[in-house]
mmJSON file of the N, C-alpha and C atoms, coordinates in Angstrom:
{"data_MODEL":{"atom_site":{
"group_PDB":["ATOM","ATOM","ATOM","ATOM","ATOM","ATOM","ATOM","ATOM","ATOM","ATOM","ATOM","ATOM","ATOM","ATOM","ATOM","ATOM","ATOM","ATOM","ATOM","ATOM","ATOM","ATOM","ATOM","ATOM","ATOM","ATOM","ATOM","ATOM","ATOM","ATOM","ATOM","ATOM","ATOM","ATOM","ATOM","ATOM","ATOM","ATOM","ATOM","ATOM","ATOM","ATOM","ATOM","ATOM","ATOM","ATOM","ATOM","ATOM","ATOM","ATOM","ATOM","ATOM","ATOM","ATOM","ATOM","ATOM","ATOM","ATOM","ATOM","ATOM","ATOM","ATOM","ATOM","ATOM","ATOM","ATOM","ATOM","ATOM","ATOM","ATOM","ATOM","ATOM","ATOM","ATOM","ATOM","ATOM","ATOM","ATOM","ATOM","ATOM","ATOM","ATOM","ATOM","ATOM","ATOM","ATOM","ATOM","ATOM","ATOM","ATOM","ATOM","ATOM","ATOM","ATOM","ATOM","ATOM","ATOM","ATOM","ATOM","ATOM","ATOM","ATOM","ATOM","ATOM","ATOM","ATOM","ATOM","ATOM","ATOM","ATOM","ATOM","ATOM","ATOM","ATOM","ATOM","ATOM","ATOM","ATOM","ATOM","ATOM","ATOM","ATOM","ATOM","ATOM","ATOM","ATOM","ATOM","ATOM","ATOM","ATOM","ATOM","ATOM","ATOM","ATOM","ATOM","ATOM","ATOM","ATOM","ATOM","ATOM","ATOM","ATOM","ATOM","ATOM","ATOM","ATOM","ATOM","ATOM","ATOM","ATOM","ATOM","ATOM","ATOM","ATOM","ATOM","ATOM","ATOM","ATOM","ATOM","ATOM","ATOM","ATOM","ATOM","ATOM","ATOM","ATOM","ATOM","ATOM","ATOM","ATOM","ATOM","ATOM","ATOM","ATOM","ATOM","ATOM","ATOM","ATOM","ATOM","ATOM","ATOM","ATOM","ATOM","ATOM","ATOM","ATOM","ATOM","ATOM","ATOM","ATOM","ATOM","ATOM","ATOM","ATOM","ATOM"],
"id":[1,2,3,4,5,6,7,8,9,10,11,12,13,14,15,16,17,18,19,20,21,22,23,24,25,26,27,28,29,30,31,32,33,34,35,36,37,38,39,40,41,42,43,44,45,46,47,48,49,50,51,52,53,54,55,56,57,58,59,60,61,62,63,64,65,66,67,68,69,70,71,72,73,74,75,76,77,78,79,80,81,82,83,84,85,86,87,88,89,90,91,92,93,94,95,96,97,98,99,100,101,102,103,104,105,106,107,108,109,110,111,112,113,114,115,116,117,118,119,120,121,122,123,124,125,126,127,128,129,130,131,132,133,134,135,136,137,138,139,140,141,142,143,144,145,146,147,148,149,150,151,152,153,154,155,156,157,158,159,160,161,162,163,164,165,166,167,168,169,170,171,172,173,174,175,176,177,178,179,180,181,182,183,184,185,186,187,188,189,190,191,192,193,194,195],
"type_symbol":["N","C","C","N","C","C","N","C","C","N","C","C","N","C","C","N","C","C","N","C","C","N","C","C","N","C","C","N","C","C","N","C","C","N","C","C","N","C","C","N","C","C","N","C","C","N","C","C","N","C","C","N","C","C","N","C","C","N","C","C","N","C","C","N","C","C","N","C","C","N","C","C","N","C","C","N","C","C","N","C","C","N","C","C","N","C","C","N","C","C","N","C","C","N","C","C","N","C","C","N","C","C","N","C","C","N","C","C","N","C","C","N","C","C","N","C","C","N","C","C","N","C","C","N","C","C","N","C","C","N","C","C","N","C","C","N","C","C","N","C","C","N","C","C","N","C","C","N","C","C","N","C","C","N","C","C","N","C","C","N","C","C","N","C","C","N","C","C","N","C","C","N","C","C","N","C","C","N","C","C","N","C","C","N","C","C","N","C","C","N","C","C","N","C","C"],
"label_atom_id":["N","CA","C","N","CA","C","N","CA","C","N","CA","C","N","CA","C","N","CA","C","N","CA","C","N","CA","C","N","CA","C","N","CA","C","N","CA","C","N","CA","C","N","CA","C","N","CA","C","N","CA","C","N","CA","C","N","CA","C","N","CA","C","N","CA","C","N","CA","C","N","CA","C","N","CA","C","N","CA","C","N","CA","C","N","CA","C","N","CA","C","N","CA","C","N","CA","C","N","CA","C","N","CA","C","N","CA","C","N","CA","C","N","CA","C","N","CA","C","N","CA","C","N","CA","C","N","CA","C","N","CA","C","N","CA","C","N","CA","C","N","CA","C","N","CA","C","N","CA","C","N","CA","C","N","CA","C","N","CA","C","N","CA","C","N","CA","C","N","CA","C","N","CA","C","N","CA","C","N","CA","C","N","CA","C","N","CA","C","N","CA","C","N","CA","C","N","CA","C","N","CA","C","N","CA","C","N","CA","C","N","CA","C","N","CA","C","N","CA","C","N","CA","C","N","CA","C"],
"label_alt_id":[null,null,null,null,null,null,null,null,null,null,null,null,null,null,null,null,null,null,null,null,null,null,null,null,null,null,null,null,null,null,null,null,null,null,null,null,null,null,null,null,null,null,null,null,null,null,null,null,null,null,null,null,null,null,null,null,null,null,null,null,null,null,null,null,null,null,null,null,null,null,null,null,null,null,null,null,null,null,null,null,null,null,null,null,null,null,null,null,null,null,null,null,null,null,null,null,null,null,null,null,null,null,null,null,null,null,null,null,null,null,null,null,null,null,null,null,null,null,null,null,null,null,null,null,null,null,null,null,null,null,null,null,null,null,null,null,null,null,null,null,null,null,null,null,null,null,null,null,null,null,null,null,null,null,null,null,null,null,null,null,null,null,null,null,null,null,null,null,null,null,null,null,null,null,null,null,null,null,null,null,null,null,null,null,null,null,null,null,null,null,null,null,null,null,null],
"label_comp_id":["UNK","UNK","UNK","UNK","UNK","UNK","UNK","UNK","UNK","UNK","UNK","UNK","UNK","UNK","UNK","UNK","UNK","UNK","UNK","UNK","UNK","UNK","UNK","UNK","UNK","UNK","UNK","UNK","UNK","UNK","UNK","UNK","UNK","UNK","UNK","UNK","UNK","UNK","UNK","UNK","UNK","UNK","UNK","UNK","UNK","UNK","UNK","UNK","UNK","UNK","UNK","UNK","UNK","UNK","UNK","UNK","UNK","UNK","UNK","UNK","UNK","UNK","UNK","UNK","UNK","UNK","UNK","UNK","UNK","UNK","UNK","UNK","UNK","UNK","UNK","UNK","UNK","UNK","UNK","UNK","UNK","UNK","UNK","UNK","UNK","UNK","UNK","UNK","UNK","UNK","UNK","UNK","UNK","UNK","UNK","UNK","UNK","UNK","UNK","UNK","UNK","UNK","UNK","UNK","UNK","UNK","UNK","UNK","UNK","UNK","UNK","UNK","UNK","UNK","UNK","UNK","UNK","UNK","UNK","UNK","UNK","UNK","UNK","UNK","UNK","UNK","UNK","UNK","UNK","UNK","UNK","UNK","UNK","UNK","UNK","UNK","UNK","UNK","UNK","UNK","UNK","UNK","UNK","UNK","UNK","UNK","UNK","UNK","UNK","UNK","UNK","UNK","UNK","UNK","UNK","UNK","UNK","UNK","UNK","UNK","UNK","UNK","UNK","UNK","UNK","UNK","UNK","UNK","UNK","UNK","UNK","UNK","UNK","UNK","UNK","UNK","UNK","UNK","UNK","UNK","UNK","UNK","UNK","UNK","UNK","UNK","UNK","UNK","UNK","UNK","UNK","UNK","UNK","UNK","UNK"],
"label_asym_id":["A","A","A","A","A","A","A","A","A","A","A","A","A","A","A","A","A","A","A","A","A","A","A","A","A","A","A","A","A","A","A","A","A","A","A","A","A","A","A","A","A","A","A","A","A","A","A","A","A","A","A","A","A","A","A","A","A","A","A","A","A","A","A","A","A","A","A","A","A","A","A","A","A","A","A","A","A","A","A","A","A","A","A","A","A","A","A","A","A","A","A","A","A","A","A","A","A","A","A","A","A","A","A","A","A","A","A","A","A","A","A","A","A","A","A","A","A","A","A","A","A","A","A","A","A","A","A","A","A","A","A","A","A","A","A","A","A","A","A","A","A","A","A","A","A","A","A","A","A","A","A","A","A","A","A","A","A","A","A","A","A","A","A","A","A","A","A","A","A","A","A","A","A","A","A","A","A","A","A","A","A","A","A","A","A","A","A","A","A","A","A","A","A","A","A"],
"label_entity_id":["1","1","1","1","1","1","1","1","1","1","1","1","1","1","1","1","1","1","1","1","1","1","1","1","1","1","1","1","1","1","1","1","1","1","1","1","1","1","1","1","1","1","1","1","1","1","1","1","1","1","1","1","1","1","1","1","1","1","1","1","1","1","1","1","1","1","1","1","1","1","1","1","1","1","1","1","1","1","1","1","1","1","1","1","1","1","1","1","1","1","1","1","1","1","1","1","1","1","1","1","1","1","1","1","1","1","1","1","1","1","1","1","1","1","1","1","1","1","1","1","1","1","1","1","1","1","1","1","1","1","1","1","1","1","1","1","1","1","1","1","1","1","1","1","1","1","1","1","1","1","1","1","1","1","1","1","1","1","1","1","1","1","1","1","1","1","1","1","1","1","1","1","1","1","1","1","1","1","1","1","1","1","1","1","1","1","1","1","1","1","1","1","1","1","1"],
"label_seq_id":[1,1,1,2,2,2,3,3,3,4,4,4,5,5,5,6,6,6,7,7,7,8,8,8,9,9,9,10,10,10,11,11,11,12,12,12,13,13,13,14,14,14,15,15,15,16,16,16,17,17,17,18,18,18,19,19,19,20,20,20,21,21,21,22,22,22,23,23,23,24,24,24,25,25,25,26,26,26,27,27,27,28,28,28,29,29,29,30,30,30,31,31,31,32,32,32,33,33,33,34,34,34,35,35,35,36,36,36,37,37,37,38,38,38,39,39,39,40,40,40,41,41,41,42,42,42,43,43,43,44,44,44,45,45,45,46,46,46,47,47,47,48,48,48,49,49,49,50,50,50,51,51,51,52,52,52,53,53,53,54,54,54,55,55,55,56,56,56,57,57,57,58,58,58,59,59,59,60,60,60,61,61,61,62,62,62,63,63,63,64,64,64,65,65,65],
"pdbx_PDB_ins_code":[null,null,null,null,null,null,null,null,null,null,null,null,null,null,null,null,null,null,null,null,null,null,null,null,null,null,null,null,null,null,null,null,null,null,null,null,null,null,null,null,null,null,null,null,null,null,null,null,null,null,null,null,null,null,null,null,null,null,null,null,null,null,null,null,null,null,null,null,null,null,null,null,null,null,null,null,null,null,null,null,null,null,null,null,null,null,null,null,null,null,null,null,null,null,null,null,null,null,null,null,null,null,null,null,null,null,null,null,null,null,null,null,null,null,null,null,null,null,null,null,null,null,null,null,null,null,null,null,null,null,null,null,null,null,null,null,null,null,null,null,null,null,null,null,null,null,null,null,null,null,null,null,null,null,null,null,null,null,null,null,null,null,null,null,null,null,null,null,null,null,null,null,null,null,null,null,null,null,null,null,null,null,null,null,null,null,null,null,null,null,null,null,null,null,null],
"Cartn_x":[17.615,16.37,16.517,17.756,17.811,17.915,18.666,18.853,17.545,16.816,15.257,14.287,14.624,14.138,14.696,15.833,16.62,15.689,15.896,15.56,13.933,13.397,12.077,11.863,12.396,12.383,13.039,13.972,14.52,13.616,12.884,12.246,10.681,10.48,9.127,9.704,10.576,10.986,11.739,12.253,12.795,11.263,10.29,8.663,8.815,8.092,7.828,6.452,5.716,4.547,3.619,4.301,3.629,3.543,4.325,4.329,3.13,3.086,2.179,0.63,0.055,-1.1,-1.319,-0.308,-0.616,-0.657,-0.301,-0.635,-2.103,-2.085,-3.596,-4.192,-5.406,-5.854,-5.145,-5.147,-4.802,-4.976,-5.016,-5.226,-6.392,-6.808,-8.74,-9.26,-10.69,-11.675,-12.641,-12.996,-13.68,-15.094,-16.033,-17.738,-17.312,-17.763,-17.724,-19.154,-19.599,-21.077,-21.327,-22.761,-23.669,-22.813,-22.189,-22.38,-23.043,-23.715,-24.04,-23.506,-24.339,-24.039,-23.063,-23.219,-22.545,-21.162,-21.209,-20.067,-19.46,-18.23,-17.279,-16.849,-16.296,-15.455,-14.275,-14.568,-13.01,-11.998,-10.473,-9.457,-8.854,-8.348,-7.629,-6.345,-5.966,-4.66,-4.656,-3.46,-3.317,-2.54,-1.745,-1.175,-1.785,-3.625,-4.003,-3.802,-4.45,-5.079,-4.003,-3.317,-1.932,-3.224,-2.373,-2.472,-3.538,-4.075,-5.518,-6.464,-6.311,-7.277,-8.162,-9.107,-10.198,-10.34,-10.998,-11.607,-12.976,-13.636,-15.116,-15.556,-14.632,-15.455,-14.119,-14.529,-13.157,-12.225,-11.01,-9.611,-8.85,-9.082,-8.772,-8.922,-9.887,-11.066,-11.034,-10.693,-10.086,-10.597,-10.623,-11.756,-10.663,-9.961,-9.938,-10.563,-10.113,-10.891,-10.696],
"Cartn_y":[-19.566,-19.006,-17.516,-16.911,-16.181,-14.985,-15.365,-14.492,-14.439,-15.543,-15.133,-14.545,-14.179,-13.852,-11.762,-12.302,-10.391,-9.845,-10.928,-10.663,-10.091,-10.663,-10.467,-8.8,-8.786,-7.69,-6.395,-6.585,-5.393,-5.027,-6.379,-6.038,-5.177,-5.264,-4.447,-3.414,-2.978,-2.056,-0.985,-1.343,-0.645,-0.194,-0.799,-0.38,1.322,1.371,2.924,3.553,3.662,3.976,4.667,5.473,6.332,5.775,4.836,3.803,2.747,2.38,1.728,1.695,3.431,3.836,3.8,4.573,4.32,3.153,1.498,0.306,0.119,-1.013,-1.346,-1.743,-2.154,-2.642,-4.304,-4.713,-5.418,-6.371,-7.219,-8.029,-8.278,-8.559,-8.791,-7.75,-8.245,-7.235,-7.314,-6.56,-5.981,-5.318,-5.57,-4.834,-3.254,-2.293,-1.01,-0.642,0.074,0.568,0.974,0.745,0.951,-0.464,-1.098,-1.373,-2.592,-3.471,-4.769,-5.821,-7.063,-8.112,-8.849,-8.275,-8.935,-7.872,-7.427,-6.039,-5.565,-5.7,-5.173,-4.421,-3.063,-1.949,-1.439,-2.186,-2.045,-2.857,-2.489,-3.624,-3.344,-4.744,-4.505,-4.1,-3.273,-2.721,-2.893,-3.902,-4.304,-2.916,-1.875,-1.071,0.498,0.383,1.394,1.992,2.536,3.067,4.372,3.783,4.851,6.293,7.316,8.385,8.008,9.222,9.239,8.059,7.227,6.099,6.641,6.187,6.31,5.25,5.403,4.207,4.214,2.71,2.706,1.676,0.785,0.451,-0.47,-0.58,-1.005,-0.219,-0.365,0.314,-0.33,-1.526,-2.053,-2.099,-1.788,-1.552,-0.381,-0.199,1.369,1.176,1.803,2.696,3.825,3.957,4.945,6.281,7.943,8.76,9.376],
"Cartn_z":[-2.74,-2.268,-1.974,-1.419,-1.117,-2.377,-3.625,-4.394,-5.35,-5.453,-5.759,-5.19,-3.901,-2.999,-3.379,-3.263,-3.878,-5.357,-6.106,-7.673,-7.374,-6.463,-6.564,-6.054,-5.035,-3.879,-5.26,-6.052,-7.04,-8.048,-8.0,-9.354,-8.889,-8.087,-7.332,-7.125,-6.492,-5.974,-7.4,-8.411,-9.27,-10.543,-9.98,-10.6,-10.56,-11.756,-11.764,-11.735,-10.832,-10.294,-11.516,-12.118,-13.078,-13.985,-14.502,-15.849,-15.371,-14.33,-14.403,-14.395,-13.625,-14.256,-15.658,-16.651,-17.844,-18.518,-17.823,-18.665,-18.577,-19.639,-19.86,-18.324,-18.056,-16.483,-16.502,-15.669,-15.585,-13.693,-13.54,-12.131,-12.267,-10.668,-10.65,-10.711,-11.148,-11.083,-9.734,-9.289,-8.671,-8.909,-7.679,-8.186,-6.855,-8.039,-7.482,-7.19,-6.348,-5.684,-7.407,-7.577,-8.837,-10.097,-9.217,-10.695,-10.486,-12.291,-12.22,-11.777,-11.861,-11.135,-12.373,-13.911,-14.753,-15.074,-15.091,-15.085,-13.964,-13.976,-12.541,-13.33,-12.736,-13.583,-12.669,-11.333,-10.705,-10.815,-10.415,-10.619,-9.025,-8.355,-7.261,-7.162,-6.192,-5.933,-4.407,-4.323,-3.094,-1.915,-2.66,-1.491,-1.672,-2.218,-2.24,-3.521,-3.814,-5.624,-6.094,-7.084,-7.731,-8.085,-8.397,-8.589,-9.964,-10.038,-11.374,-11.172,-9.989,-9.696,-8.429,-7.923,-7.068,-6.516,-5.063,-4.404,-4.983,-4.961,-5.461,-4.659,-3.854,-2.826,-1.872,-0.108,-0.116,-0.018,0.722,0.312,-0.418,-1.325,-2.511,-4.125,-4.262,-5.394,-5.852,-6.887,-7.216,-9.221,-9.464,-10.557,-11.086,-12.443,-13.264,-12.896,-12.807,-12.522,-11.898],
"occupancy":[1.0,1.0,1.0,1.0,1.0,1.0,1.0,1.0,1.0,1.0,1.0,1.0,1.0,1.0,1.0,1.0,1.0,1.0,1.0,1.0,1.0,1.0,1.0,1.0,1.0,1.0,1.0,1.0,1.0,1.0,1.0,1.0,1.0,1.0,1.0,1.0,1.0,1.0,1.0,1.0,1.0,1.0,1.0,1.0,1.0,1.0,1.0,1.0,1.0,1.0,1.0,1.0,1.0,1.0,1.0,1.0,1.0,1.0,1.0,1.0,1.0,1.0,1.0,1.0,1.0,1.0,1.0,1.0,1.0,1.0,1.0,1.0,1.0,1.0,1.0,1.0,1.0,1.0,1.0,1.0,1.0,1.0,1.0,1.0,1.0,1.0,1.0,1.0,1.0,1.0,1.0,1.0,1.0,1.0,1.0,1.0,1.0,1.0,1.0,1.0,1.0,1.0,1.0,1.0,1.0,1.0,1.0,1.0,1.0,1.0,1.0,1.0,1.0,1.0,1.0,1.0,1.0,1.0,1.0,1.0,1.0,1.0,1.0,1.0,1.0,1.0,1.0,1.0,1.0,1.0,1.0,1.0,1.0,1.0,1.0,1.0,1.0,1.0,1.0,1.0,1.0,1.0,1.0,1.0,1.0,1.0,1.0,1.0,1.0,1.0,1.0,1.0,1.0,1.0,1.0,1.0,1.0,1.0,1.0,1.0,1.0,1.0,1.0,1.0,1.0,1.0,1.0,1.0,1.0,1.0,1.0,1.0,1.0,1.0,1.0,1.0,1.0,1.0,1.0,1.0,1.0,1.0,1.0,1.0,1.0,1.0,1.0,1.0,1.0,1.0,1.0,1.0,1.0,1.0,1.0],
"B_iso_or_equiv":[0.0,0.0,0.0,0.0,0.0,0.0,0.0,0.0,0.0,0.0,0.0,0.0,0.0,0.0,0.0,0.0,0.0,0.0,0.0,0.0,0.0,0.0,0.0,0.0,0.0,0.0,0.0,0.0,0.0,0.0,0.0,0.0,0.0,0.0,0.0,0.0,0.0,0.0,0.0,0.0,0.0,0.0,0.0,0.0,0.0,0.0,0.0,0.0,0.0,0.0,0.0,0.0,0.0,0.0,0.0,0.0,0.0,0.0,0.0,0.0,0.0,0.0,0.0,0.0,0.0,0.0,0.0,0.0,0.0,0.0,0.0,0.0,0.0,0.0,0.0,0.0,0.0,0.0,0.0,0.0,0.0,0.0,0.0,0.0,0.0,0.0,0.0,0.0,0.0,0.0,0.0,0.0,0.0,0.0,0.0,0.0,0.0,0.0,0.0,0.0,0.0,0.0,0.0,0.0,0.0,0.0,0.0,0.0,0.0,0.0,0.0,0.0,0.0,0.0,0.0,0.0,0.0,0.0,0.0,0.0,0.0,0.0,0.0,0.0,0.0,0.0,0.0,0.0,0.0,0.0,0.0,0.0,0.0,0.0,0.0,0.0,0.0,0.0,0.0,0.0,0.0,0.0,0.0,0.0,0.0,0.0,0.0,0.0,0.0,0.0,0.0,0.0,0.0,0.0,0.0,0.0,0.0,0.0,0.0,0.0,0.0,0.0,0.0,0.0,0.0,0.0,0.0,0.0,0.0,0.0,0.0,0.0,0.0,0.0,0.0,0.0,0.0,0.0,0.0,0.0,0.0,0.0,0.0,0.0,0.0,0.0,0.0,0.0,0.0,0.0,0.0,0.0,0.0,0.0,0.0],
"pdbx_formal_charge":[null,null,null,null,null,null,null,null,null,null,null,null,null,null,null,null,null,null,null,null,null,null,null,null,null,null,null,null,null,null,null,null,null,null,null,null,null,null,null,null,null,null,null,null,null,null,null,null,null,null,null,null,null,null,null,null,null,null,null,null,null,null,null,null,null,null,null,null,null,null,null,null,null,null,null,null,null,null,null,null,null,null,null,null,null,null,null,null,null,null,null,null,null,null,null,null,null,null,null,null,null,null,null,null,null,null,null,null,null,null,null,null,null,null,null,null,null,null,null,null,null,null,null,null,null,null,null,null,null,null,null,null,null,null,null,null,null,null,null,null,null,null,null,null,null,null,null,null,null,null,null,null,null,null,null,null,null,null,null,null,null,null,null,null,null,null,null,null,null,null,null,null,null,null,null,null,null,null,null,null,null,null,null,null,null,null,null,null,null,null,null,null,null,null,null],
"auth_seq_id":[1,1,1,2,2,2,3,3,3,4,4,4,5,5,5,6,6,6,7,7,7,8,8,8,9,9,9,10,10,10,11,11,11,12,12,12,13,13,13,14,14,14,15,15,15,16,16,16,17,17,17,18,18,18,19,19,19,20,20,20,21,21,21,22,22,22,23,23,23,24,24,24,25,25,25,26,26,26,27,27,27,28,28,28,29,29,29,30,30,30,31,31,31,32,32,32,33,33,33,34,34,34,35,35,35,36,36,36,37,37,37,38,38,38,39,39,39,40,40,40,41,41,41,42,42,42,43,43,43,44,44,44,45,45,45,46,46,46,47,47,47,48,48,48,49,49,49,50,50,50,51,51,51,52,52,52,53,53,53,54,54,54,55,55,55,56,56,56,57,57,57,58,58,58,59,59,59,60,60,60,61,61,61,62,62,62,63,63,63,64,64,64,65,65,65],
"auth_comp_id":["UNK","UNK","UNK","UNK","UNK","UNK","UNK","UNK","UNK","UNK","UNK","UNK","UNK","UNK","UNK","UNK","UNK","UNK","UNK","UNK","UNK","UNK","UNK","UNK","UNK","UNK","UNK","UNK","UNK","UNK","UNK","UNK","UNK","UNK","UNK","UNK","UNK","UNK","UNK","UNK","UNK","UNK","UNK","UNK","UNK","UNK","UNK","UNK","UNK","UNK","UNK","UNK","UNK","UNK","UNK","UNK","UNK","UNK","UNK","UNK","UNK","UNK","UNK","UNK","UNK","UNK","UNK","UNK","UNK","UNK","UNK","UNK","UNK","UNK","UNK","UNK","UNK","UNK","UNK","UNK","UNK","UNK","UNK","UNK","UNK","UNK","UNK","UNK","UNK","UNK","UNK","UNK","UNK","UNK","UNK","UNK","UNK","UNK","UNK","UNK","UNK","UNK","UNK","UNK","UNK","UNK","UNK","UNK","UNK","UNK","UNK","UNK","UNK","UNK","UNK","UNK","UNK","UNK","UNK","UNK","UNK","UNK","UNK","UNK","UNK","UNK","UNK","UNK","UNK","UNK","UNK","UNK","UNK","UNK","UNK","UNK","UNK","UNK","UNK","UNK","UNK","UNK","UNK","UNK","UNK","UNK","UNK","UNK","UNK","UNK","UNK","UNK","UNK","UNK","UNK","UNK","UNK","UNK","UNK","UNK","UNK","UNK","UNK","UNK","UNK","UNK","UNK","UNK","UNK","UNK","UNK","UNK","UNK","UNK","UNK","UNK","UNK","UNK","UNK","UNK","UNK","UNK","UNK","UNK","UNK","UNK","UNK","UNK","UNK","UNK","UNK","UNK","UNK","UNK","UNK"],
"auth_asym_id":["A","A","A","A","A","A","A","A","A","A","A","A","A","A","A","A","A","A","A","A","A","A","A","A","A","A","A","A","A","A","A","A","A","A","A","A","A","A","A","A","A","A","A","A","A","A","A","A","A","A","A","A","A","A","A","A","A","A","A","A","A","A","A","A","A","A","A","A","A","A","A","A","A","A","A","A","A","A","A","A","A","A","A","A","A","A","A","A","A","A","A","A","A","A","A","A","A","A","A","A","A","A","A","A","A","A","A","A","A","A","A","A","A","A","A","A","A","A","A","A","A","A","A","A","A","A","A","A","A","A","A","A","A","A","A","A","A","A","A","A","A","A","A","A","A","A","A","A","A","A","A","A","A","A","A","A","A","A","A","A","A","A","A","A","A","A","A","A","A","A","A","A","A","A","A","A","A","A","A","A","A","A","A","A","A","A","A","A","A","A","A","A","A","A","A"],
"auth_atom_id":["N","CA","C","N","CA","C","N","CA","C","N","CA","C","N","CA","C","N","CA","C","N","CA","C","N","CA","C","N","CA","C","N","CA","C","N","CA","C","N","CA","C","N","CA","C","N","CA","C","N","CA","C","N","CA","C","N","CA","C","N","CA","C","N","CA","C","N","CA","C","N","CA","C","N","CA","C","N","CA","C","N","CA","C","N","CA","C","N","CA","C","N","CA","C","N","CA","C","N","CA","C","N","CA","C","N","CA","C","N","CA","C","N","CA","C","N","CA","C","N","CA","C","N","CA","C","N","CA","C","N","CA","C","N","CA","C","N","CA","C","N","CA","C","N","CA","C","N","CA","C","N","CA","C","N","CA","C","N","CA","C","N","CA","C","N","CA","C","N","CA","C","N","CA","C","N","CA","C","N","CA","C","N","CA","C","N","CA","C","N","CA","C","N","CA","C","N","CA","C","N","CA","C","N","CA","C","N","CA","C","N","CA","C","N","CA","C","N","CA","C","N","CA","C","N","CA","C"],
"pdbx_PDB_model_num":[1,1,1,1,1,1,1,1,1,1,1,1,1,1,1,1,1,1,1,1,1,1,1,1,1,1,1,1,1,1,1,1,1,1,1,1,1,1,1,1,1,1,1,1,1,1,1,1,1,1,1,1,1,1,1,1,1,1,1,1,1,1,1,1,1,1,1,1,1,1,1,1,1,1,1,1,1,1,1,1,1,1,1,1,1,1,1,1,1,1,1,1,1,1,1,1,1,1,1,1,1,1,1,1,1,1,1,1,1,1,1,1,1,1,1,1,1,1,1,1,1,1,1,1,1,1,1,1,1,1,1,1,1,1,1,1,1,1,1,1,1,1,1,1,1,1,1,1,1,1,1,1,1,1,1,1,1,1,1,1,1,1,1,1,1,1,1,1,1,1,1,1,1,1,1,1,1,1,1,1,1,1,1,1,1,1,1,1,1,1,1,1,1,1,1]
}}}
């Protein structure tokens, strides 16, 4: 338990912040202020919106931009 517990903790932690703005979107989506009830155009980021992202509603909900 414990060394899955390590594996997990290295593998977050050895993430490269900037590589990961540039992947495709990815997680949930999210409804940002203006948008439709059929269209969400936000994705969640649980520790606050990486660099070139925006809040759009929420301190979760973050928008390209």
């Amino acid at each position: 338990m414990i060394l899955l517990f390590a594996a997990v903790f290295l593998t977050l932690a050895s993430a490269d912040t900037y590589e990961d703005v540039d992947m495709p979107k990815r997680g949930f989506a999210c409804k940002c202020i203006g948008d439709s009830q059929k269209v969400w155009t936000g994705t969640i980021w649980l520790f606050g919106c990486p660099s070139g992202w925006k809040v759009c509603y929420g301190d979760i909900c973050c928008r390209r931009g």
